[in-house]
C-alpha atoms as an extended CHARMM CRD file, in Angstrom:
* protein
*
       259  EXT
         1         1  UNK       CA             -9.2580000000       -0.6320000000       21.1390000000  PROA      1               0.0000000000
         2         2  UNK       CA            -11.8610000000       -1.8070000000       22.8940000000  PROA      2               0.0000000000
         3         3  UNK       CA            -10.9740000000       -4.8640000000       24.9480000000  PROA      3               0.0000000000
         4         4  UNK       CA            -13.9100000000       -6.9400000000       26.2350000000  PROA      4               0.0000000000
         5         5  UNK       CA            -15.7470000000       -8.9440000000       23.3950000000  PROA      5               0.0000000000
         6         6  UNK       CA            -18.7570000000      -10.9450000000       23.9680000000  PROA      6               0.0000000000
         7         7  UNK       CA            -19.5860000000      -13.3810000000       21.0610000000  PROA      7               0.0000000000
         8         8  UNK       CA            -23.2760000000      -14.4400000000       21.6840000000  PROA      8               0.0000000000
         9         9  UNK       CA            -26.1840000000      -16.0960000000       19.5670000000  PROA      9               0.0000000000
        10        10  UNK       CA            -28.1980000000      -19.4160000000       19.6960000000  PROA      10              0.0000000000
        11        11  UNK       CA            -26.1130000000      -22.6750000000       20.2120000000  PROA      11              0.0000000000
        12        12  UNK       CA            -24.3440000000      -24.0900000000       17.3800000000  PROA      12              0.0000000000
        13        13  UNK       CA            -24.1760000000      -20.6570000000       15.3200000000  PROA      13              0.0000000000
        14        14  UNK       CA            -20.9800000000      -20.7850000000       15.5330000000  PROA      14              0.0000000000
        15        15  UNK       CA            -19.6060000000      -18.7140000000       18.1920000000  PROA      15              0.0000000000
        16        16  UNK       CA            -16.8890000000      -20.6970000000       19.6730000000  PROA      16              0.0000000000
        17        17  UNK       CA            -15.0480000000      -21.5260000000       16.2150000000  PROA      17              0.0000000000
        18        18  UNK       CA            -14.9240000000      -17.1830000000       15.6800000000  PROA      18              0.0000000000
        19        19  UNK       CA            -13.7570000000      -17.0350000000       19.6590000000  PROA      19              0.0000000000
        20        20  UNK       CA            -10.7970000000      -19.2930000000       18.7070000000  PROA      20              0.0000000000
        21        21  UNK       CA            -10.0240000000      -17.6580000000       15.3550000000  PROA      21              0.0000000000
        22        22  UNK       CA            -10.2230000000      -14.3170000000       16.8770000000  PROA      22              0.0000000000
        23        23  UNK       CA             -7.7520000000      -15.2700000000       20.2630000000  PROA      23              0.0000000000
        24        24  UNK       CA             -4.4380000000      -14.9980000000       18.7740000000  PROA      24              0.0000000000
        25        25  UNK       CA             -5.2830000000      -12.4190000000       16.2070000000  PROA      25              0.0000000000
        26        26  UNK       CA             -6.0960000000      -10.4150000000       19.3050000000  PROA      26              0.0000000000
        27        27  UNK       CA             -3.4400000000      -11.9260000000       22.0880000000  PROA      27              0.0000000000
        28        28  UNK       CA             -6.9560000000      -12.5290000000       23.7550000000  PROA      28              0.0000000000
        29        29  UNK       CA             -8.3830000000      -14.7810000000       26.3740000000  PROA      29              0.0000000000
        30        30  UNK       CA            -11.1670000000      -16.9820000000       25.6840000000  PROA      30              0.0000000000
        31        31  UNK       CA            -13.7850000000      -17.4920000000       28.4010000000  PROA      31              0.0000000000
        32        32  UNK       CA            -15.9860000000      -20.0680000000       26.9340000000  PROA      32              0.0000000000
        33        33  UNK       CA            -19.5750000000      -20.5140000000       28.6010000000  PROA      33              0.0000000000
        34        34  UNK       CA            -19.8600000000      -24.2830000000       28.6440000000  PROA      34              0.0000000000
        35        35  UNK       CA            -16.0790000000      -24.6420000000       30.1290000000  PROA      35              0.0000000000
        36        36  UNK       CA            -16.7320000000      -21.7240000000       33.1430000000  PROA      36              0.0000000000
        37        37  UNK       CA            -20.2480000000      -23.6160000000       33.8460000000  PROA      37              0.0000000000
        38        38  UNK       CA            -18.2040000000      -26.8190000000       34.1680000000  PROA      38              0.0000000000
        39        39  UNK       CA            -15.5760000000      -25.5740000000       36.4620000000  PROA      39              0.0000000000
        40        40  UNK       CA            -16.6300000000      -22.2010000000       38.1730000000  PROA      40              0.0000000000
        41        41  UNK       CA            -20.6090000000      -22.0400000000       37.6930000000  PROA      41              0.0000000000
        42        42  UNK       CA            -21.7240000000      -25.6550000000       38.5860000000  PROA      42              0.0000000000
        43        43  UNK       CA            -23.9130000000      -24.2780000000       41.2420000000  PROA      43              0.0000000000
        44        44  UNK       CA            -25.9860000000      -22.5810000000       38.1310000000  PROA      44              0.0000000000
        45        45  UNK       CA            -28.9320000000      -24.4390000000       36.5110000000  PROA      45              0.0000000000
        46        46  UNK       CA            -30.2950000000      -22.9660000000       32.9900000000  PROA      46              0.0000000000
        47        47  UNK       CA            -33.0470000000      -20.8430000000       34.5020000000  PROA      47              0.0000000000
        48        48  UNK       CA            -33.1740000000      -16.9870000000       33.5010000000  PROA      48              0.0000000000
        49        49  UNK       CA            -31.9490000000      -16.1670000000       36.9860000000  PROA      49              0.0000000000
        50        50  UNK       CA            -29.2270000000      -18.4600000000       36.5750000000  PROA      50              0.0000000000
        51        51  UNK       CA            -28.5360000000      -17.5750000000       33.0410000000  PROA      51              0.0000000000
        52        52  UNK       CA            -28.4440000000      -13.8880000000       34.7230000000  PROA      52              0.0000000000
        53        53  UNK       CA            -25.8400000000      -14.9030000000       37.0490000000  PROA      53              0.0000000000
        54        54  UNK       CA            -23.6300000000      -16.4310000000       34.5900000000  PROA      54              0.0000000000
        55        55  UNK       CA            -23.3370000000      -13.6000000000       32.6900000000  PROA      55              0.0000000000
        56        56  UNK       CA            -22.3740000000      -11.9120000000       35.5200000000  PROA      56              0.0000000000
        57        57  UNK       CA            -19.7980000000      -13.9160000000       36.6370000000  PROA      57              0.0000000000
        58        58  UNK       CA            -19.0350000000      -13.7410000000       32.7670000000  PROA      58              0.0000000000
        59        59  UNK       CA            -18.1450000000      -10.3310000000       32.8570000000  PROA      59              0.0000000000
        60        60  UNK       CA            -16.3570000000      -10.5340000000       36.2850000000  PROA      60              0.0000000000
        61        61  UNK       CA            -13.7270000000      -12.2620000000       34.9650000000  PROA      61              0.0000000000
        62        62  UNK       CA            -13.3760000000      -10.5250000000       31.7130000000  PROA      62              0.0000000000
        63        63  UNK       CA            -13.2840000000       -7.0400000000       33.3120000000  PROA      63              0.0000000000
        64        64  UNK       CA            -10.3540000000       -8.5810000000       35.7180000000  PROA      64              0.0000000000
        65        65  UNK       CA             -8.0880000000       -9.3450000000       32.1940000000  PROA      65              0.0000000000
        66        66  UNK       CA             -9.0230000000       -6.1890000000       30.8850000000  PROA      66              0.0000000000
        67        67  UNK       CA             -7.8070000000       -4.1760000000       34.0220000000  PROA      67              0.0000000000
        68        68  UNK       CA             -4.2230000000       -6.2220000000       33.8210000000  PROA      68              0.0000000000
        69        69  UNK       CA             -4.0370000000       -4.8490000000       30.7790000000  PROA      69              0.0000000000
        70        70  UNK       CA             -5.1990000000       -8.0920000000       28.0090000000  PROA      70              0.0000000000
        71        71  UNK       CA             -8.3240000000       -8.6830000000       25.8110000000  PROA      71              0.0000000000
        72        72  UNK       CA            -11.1560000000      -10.8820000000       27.1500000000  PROA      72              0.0000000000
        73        73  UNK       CA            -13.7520000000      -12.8550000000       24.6280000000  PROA      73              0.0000000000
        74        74  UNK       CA            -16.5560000000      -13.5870000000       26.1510000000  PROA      74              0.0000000000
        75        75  UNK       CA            -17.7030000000      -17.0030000000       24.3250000000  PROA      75              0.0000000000
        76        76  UNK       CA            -21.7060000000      -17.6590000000       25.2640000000  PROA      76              0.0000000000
        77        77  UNK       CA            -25.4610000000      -17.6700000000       24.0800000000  PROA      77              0.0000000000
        78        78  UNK       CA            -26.3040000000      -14.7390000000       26.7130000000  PROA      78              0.0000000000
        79        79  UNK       CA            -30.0630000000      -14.7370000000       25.0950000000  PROA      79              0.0000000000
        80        80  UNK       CA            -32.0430000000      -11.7000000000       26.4190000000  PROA      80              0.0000000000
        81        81  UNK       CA            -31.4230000000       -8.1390000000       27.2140000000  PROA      81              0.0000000000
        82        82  UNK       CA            -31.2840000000       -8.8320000000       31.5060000000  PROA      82              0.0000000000
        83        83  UNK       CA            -28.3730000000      -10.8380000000       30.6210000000  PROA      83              0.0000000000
        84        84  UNK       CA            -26.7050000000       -8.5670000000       28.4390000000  PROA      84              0.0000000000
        85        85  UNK       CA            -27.1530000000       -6.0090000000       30.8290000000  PROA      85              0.0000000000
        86        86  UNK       CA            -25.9020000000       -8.2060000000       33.5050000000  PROA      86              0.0000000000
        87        87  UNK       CA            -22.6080000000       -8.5080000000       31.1670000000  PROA      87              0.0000000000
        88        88  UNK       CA            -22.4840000000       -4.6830000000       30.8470000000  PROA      88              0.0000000000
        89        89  UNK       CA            -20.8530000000       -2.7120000000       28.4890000000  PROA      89              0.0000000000
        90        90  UNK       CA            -18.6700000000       -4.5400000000       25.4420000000  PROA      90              0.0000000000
        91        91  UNK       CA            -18.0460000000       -4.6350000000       22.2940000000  PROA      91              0.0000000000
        92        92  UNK       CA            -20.9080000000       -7.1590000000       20.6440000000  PROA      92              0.0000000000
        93        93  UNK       CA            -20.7130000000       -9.6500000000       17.7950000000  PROA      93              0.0000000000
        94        94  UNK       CA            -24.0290000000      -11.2180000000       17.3290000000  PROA      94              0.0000000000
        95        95  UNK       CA            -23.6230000000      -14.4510000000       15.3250000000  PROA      95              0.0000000000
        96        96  UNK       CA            -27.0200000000      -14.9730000000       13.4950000000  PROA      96              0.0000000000
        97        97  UNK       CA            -26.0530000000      -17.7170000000       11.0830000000  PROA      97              0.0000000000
        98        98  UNK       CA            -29.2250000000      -19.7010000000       12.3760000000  PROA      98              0.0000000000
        99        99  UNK       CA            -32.8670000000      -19.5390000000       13.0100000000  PROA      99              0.0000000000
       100       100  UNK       CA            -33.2980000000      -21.6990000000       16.1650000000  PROA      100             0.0000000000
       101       101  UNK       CA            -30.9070000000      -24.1940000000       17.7720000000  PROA      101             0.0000000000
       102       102  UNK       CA            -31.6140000000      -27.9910000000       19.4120000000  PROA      102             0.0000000000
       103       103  UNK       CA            -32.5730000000      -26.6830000000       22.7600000000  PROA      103             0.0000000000
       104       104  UNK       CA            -36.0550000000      -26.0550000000       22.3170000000  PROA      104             0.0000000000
       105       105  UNK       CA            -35.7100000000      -23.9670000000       26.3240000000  PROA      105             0.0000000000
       106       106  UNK       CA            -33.2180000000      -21.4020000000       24.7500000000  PROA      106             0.0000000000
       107       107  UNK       CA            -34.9030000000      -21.0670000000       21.5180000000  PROA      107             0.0000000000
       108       108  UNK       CA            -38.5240000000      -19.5320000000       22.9990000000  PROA      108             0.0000000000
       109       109  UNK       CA            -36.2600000000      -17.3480000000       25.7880000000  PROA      109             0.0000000000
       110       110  UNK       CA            -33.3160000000      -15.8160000000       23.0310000000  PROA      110             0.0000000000
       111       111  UNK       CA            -34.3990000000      -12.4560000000       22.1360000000  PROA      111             0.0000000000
       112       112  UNK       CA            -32.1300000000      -10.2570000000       19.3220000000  PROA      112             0.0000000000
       113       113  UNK       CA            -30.1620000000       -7.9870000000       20.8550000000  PROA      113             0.0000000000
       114       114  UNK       CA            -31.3680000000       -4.5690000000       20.4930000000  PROA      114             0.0000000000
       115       115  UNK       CA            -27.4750000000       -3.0090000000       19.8670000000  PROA      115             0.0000000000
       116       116  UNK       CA            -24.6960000000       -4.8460000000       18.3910000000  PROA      116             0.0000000000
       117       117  UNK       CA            -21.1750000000       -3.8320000000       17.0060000000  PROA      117             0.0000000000
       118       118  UNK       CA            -20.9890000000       -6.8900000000       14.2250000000  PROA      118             0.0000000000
       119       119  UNK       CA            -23.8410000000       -8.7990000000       12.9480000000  PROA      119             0.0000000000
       120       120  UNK       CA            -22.3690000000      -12.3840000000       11.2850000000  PROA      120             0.0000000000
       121       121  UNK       CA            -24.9360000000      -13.5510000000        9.0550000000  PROA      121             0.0000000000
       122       122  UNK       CA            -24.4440000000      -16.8660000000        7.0000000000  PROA      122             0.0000000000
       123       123  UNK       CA            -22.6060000000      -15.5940000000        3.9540000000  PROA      123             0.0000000000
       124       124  UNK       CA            -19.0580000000      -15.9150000000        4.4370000000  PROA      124             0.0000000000
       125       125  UNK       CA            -16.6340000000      -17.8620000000        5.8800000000  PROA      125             0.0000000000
       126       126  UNK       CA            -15.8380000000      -17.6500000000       10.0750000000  PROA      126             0.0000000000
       127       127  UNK       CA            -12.5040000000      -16.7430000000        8.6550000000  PROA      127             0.0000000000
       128       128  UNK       CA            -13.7770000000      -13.6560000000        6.5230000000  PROA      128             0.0000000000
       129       129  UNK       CA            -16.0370000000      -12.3400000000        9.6160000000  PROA      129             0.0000000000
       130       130  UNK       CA            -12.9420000000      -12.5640000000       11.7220000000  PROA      130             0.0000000000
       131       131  UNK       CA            -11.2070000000       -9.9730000000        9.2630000000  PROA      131             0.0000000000
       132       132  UNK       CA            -14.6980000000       -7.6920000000        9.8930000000  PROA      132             0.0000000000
       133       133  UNK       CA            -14.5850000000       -7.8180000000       13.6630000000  PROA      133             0.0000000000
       134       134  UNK       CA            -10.7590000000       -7.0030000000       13.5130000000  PROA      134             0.0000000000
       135       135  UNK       CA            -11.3390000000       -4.2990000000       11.1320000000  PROA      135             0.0000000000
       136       136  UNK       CA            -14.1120000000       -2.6890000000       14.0030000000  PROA      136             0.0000000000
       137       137  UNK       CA            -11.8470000000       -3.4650000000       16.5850000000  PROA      137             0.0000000000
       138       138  UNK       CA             -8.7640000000       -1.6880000000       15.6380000000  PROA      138             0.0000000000
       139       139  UNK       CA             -8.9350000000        1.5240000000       13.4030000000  PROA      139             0.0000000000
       140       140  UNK       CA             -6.6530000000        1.8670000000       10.5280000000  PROA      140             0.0000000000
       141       141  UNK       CA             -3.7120000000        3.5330000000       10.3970000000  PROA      141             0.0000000000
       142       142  UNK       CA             -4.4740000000        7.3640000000        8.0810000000  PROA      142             0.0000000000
       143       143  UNK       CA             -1.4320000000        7.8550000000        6.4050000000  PROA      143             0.0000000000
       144       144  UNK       CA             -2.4130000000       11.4700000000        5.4700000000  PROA      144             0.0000000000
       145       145  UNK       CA             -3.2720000000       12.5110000000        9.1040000000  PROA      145             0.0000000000
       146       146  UNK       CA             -0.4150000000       14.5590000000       11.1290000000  PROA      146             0.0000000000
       147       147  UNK       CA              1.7620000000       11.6970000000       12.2910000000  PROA      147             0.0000000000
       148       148  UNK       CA              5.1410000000       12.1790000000       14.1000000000  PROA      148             0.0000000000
       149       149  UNK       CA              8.0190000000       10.3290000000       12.5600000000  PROA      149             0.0000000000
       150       150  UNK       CA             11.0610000000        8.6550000000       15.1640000000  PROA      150             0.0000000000
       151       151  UNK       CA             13.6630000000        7.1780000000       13.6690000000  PROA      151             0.0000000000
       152       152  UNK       CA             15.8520000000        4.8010000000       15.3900000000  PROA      152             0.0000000000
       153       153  UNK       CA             17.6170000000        1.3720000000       15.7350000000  PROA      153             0.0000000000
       154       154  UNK       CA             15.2270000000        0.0440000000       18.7740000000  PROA      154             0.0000000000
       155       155  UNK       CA             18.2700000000       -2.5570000000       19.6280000000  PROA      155             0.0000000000
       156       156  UNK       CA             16.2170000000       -3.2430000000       21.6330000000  PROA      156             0.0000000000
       157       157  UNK       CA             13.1390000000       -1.3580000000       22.1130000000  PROA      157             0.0000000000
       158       158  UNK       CA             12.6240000000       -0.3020000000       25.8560000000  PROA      158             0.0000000000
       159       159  UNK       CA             10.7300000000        1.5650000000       28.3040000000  PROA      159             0.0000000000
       160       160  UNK       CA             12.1540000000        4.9440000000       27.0890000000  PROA      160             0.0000000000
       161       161  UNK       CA             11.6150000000        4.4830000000       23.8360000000  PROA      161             0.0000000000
       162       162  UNK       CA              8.3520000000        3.3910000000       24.7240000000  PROA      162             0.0000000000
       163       163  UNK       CA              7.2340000000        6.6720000000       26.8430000000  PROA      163             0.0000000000
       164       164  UNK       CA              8.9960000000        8.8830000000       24.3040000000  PROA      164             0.0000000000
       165       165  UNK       CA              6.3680000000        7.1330000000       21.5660000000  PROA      165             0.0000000000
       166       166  UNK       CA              3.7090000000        7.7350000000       23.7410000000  PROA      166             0.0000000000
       167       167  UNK       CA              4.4060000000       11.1090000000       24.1870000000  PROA      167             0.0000000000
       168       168  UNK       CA              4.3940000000       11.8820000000       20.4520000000  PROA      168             0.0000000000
       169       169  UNK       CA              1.0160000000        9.9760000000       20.4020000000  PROA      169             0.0000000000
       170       170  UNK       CA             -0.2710000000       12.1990000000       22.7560000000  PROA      170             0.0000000000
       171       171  UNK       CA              0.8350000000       15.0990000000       21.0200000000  PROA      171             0.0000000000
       172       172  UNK       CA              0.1520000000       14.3670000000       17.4370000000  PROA      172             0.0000000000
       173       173  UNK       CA             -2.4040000000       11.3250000000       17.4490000000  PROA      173             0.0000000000
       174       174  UNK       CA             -0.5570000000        8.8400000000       15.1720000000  PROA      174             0.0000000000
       175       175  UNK       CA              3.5460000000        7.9170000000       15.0360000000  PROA      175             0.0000000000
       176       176  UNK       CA              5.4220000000        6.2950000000       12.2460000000  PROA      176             0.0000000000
       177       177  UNK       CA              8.3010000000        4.4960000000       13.7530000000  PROA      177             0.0000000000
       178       178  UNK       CA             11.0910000000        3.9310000000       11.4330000000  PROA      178             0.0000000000
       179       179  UNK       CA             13.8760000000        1.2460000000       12.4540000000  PROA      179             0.0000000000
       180       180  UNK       CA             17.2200000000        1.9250000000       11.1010000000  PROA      180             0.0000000000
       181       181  UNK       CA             18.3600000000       -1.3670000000        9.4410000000  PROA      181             0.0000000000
       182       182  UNK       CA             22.0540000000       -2.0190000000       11.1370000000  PROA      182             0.0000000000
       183       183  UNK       CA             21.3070000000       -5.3650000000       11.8650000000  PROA      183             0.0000000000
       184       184  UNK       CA             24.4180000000       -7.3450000000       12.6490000000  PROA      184             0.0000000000
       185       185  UNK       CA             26.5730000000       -4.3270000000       11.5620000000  PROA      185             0.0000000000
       186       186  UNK       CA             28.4220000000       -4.5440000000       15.3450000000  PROA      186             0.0000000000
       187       187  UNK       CA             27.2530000000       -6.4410000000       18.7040000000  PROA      187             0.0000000000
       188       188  UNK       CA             24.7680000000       -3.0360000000       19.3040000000  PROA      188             0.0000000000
       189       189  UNK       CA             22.4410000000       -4.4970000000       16.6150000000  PROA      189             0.0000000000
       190       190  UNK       CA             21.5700000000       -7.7130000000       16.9240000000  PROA      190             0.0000000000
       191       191  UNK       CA             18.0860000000       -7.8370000000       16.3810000000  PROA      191             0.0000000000
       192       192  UNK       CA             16.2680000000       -8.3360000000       12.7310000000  PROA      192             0.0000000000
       193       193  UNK       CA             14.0050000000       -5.8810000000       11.7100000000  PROA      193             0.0000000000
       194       194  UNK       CA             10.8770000000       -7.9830000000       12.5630000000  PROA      194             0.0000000000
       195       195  UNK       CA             11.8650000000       -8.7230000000       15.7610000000  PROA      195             0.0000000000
       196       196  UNK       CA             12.2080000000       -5.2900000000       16.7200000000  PROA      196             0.0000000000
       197       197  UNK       CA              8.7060000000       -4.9630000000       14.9950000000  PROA      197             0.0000000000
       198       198  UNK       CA              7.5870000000       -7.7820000000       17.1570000000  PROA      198             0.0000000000
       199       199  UNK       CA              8.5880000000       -6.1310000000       20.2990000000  PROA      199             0.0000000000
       200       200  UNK       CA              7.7030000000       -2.7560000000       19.3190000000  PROA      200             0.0000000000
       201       201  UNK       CA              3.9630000000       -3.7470000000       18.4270000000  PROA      201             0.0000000000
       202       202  UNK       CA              3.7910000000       -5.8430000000       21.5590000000  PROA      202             0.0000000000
       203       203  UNK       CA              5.0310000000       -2.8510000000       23.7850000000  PROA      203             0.0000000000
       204       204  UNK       CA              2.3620000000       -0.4190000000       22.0520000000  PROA      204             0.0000000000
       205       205  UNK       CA             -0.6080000000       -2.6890000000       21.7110000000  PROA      205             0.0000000000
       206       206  UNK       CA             -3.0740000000       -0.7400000000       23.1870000000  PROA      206             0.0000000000
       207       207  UNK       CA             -2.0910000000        1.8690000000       20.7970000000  PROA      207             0.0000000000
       208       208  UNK       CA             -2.9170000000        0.1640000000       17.6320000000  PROA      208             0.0000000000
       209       209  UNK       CA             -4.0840000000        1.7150000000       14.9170000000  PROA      209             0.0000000000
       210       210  UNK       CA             -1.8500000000        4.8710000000       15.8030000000  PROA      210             0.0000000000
       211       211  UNK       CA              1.6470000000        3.8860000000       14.8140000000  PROA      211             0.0000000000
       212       212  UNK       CA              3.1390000000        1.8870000000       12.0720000000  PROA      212             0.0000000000
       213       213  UNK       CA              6.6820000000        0.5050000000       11.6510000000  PROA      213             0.0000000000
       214       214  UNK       CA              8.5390000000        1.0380000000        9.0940000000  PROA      214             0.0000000000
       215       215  UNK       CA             12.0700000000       -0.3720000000        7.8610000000  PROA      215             0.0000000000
       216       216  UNK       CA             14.6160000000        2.3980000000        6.5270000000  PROA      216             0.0000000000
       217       217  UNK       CA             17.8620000000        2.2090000000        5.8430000000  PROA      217             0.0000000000
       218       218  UNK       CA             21.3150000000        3.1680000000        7.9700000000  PROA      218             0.0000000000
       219       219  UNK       CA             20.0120000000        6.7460000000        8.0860000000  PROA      219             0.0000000000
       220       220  UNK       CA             22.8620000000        8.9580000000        9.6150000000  PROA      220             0.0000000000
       221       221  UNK       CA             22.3860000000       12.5760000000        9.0760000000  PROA      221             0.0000000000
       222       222  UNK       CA             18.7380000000       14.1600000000        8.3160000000  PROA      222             0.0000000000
       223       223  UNK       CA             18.9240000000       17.4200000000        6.5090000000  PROA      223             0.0000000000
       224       224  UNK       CA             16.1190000000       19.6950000000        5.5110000000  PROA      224             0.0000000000
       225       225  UNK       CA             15.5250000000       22.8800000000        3.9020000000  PROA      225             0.0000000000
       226       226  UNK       CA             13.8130000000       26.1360000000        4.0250000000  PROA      226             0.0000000000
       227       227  UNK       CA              9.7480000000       25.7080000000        4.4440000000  PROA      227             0.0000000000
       228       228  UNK       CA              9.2290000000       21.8460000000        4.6130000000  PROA      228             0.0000000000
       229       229  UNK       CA              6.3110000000       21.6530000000        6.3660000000  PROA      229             0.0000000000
       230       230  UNK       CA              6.9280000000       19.5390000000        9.4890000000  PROA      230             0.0000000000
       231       231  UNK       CA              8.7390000000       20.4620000000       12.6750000000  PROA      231             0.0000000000
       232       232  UNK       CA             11.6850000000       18.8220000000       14.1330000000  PROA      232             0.0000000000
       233       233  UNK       CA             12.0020000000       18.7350000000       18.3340000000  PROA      233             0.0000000000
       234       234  UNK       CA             14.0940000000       17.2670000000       20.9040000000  PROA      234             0.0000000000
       235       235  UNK       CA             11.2520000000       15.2950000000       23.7320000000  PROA      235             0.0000000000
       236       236  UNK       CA             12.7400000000       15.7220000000       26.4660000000  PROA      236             0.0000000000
       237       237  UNK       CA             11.0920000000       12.8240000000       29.3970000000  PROA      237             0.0000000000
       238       238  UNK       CA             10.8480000000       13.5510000000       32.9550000000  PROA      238             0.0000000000
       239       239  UNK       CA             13.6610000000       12.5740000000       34.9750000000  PROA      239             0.0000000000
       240       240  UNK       CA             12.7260000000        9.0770000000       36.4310000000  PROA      240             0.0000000000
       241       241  UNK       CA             11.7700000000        8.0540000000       32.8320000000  PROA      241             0.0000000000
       242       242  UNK       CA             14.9270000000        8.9070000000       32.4690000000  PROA      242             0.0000000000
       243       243  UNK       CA             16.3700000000        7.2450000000       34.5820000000  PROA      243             0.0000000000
       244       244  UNK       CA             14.5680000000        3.8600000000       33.8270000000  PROA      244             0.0000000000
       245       245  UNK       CA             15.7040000000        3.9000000000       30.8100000000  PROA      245             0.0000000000
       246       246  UNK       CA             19.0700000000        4.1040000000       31.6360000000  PROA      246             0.0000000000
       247       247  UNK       CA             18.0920000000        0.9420000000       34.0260000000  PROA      247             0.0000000000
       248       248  UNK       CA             17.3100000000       -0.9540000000       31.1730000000  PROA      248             0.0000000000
       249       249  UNK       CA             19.5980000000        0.1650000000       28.6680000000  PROA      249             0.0000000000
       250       250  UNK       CA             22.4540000000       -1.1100000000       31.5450000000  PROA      250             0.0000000000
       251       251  UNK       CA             20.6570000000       -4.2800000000       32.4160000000  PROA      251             0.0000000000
       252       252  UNK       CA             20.2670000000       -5.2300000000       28.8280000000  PROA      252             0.0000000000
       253       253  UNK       CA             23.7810000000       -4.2470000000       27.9850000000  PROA      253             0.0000000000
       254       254  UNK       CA             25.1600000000       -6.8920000000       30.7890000000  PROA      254             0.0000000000
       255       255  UNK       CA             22.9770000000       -9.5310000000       29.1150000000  PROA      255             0.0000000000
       256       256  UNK       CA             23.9890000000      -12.5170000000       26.5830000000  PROA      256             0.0000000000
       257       257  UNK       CA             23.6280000000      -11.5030000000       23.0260000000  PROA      257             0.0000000000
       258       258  UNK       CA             20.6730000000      -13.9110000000       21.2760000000  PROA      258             0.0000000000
       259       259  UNK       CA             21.9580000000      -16.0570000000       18.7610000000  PROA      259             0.0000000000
């Protein structure tokens, strides 16, 4: 998934009220123009050479969340193709809900952006458009692609389980995770299905669109016959994977069950 978004387009289009609807959908951080300009950027005026070095500065600090491993939104008018370029490469939601803004300045220097991931036009609610961009941003899981299937309790999920996931995702392309239900069967299980869900989805983020979770029920013996069409193989991890996960499994073991 790509995760640097700049929302642009004229002032008052609406870019700010998608930024904000499209944060915690995402788990993203919202860098809005108007709010770096008043606290990192007051030595910028409105010229194009300043405008320029906004968007630089722009995309310095979104490239710094996206290399710690988050989603940056990029919240500003960044009106013509030198300041685009100066924001670099993205993933770009144009909001063109209106033909010219009360800054008569902006208005003669915005130019339409020559490439553009989402265009928001003014049918629609923000709310509706937010469901588009997500739909761009993350693919869909494909149910009849080769997936690899793990079954497990994930009481709770950890690193292992984690790099054993990953592993199948690198060898197939797509996982279903199915989570045993035991919960509160003994003190191993005390997590709910959608809290394991919760962690597991957090853990894999920047896999989605490759795995789903699944609940199924106390499964205890798996059986299969003669031709079934699917393989079944023991991943074995490297050793210090290994050993991490023992780590954690220990560290979580000597911890306070949640009420």
């Amino acid at each position: 998934m790509t995760r640097k978004i700049l929302i642009m387009g004229l002032p008052g289009a609406g870019k700010t009220t998608l930024a904000n609807i499209l944060a915690p959908l995402l788990n993203a951080v919202v860098f809005n123009a108007d709010s770096v300009r008043a606290n990192v950027s007051r030595d910028l005026g409105f010229s194009h050479e300043d405008r320029v070095e906004h968007a630089r500065r722009m995309s310095w600090m979104c490239d710094r969340v996206v290399e710690a491993g988050g989603t940056a939104i990029a919240d500003f008018i960044c009106p013509t193709e030198e300041t685009r370029a100066a924001f670099g490469s993205t993933f770009t939601v144009w909001i063109d809900r209106i033909q010219e803004s009360r800054f008569a300045d902006t208005n003669r220097m915005f130019t339409p952006p020559s490439h553009f991931d989402v265009r928001v036009n003014a049918d629609g609610t923000v709310r509706y458009w937010a469901e588009q961009v997500l739909a761009r941003l993350r693919p869909a899981f494909d149910p009849q692609l080769p997936t690899a299937l793990f079954i497990g309790r994930y009481q709770p999920f950890h690193l292992g389980h984690q790099r054993l996931i990953e592993e199948g995702l690198r060898r197939v392309g797509q996982v279903c995770i199915a989570v045993r239900d035991t919960h509160g069967i003994d003190q191993k299980s005390p997590l709910s299905f959608f809290a394991v869900k919760q962690r597991i989805e957090a853990a894999l983020s920047a896999h989605v669109g490759r795995f789903i979770v699944l609940p199924m029920p106390n499964i205890t013996n798996v059986y299969y016959g003669r031709d079934v069409g699917y393989a079944v193989e023991r991943i074995v991890l490297d050793e210090a994977t290994e050993d991490i996960s023992a780590t954690d499994l220990r560290r979580m073991s000597a911890a306070p069950m949640p009420r």
